[in-house]
N, C-alpha and C positions, 0 to 999 in steps of 0.2 A: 567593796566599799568605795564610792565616790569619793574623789577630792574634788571636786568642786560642788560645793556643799556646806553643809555642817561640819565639824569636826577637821577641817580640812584646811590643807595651801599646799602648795607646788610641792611634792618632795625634792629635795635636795638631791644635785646629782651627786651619784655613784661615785664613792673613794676610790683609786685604786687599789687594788688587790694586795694584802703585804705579803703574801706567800701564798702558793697552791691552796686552794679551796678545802682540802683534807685537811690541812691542817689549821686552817682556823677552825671548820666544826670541831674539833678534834679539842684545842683549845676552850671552844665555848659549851658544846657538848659534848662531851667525850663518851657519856653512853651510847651515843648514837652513833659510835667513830664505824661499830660493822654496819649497821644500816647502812649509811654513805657508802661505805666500800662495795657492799652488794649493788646499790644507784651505778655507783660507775665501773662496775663488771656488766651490767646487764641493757645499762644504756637509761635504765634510769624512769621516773615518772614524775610527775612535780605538778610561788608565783608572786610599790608603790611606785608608783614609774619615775625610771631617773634622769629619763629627758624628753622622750617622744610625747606626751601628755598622756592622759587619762581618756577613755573611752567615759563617759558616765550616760545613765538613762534617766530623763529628765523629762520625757515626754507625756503628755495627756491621755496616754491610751499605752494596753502594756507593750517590751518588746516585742518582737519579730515573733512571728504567731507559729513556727515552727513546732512540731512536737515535737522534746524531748525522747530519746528512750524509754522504754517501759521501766528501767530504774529510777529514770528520775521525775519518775509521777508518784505524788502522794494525795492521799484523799483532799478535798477541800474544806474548808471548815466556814462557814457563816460568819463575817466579825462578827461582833457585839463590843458594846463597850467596855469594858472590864475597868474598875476601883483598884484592882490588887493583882501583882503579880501572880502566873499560875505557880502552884506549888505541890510537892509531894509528902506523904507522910515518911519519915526516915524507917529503913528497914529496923527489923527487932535485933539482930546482929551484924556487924561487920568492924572492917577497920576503920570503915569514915562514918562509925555512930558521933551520934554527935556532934559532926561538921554540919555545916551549910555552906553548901554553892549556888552561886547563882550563873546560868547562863543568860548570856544575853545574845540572841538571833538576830544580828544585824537587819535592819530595814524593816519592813511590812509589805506584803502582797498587796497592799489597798493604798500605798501611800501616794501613788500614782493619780488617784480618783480624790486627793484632798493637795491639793495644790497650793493654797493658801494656808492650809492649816501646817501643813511642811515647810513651807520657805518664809515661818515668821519667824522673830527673830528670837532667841534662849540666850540668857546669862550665863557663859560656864567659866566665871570666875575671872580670870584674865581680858576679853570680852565679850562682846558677840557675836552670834554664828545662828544659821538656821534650824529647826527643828528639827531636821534629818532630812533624809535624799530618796530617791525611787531606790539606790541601789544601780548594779549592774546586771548583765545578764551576757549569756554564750550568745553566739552567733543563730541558733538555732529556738533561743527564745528562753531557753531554761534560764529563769531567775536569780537571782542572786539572795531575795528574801526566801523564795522556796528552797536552796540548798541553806541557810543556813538554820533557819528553820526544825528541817529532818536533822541534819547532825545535833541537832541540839534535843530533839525526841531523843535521839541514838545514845546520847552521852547521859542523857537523864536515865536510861534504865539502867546504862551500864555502872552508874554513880549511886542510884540506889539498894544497887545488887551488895555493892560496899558497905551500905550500912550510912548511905548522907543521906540528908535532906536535901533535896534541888529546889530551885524555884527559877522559874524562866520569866525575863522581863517580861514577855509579849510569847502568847502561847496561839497568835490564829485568832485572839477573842477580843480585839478591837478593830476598828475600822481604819488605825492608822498611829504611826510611832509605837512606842511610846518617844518623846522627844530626847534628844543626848541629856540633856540633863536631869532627867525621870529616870533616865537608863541608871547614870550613877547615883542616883538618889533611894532607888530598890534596893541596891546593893549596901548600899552604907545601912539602909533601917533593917535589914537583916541581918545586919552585925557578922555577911557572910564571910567565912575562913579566906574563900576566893570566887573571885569572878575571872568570867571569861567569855571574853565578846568576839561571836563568829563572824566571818568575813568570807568573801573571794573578790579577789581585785578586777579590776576593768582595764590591763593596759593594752600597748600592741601585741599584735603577735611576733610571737621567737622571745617573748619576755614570758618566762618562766619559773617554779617555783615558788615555796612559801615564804613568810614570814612574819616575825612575830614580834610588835610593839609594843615596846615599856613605858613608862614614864619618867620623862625628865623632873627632874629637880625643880618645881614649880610655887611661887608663892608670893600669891599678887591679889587682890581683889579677893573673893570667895574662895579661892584654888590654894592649898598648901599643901603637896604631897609628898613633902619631905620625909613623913613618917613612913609612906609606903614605896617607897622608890626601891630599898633593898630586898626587902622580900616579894615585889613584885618582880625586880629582877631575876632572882632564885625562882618564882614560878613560872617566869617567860622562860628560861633555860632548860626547866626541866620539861615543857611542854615543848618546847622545840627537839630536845634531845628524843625522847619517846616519838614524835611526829615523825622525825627521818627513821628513828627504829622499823615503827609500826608499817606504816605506805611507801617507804622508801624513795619517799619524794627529795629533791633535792632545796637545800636552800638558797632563794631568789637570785637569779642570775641579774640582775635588773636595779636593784637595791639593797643599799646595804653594803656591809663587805665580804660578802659572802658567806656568814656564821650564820645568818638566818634571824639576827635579832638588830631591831633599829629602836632606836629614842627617838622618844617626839613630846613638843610642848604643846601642842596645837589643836588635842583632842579633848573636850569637853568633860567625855566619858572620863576621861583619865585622868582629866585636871582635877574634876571635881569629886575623885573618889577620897574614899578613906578610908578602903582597906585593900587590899593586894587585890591589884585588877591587871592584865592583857586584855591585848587583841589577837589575834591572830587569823592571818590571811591566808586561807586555805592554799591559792592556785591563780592562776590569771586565765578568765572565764573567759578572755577574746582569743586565747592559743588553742588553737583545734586543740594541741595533744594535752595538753592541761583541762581543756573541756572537756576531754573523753574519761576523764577518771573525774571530774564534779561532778559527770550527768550519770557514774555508774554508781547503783547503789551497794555493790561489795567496796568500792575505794570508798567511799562518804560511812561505812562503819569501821575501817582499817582509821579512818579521819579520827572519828568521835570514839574510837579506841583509845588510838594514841594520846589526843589530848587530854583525855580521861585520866589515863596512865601517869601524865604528868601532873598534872593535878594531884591522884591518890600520893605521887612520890614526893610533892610541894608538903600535903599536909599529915605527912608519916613521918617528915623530916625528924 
């Protein structure tokens, strides 16, 4: 996800550390306390930049023409204009009968080719911000709308196998956006259990690791998410805990304090929600070794595993 953008300003740099990095996951996720330990037996896999700046793709034409791997190609899909989120019918059994999720896939593979229609300006409450960004992409060209995209096919089967109903902001079947504030605006008219909006970050490299952003305390203009500040808390935690379980990635070396969860006021989507929403930053797509598990497609379903996981455990609570 861009910071320079939509939704977006400088991150704040990096606090120091109040103890060994075990021990804050350990504190904020403590399911995940063996995932982490296995990370740092085995050397580990893993990604808002806290000082060097942001990498962002802003260009007229897509990244760097590289092919990706053969995992990280997925068919292409035609936009079209889409009225309505895509959506699934909810299975006839599971534990998540009844719920509804909505993913939201950060960016659009077209948003590139609508220039204007991306950098005009959207209300999200506090004030204004652009329609959305190109997104980032790896050095080799693999996208940042196309990985979030597939984890977000990935997490719908695995969500419907439960027994939800999913609906994804933007499924492939518009020419571009939807805008941050349509993003939280799907969510809230589906009266969804939870939301969760995919990402992979754009910073330097040697800046590694996930992370996963909640909502501040916000209520100003259109924006009041006092009501969902604490159980989005609870499902930023639990999506983070399961995320180190599952990929055994580690939490962002980069930002943060090293637990893997940040607050922010500054995100549109989040401001303007009004029911439990995250973000969450898969990886940082400019670090070869962070690229090498975005562009593989066995780590992008260990990804949309884990989050999934956390999710099912937010709404079994």
């Amino acid at each position: 996800m861009s910071y320079v953008g939509p939704d977006s300003e400088a991150p704040q740099p990096r606090r120091p550390r109040r103890g060994p990095l075990t021990v804050a996951l350990a504190a904020l996720v403590p399911g995940a306390l063996l995932g982490w330990l296995v990370y740092e037996t085995v050397g580990g896999s893993g990604s808002e930049d806290g000082g060097s700046g942001r990498a962002t793709v802003r260009s007229s034409s897509p990244a760097a023409s590289s092919t990706p791997s053969d995992d990280a190609k997925e068919p292409s899909a035609s936009p079209k204009p889409s009225d309505t989120p895509s959506a699934s019918a909810p299975a006839a059994t599971g534990p998540l009968k009844g719920k509804v999720v909505v993913i939201d896939p950060g960016h659009n593979a077209g948003n590139f080719r609508h220039a204007s229609e991306i950098n005009r300006k959207v209300n999200i409450g506090t004030n204004s911000k652009e329609c959305d960004t190109t997104g980032t992409s790896t050095n080799d060209g693999y996208t940042e709308a196309k990985f979030t995209l597939d984890v977000a096919h990935r997490m719908r089967t695995l969500l419907q196998e439960q027994g939800a109903t999913v609906k994804l902001t933007q499924d492939g079947d518009r020419p571009f956006g939807p805008c941050v504030d349509e993003r939280a605006r799907i969510g809230n008219q589906a009266k969804a259990d939870a939301v969760v909006s995919i990402h992979a970050d754009g910073s330097g490299a040697g800046n590694r690791g996930f992370h996963v952003i909640l909502p501040g305390a916000v209520h100003a203009g259109a924006a009041d998410t006092r009501a969902i500040v604490g159980p989005s808390r609870d499902l930023g935690e639990r999506v983070a805990g399961r995320f180190v379980a599952v990929t055994g990635s580690a939490p962002s070396n980069y930002i943060g304090d090293g637990g893997g969860l940040v607050t922010r006021k500054d995100l549109g989507g989040l401001n303007l929600s009004t029911v439990p929403k995250v973000f969450i930053e898969c990886g940082n797509m400019r670090d070869s070794k962070d690229a090498a598990l975005l562009t593989s497609g066995a780590w992008r379903q260990k990804a949309a595993q884990g989050i999934s996981e956390g999710i099912t455990g937010f709404l079994n609570r």
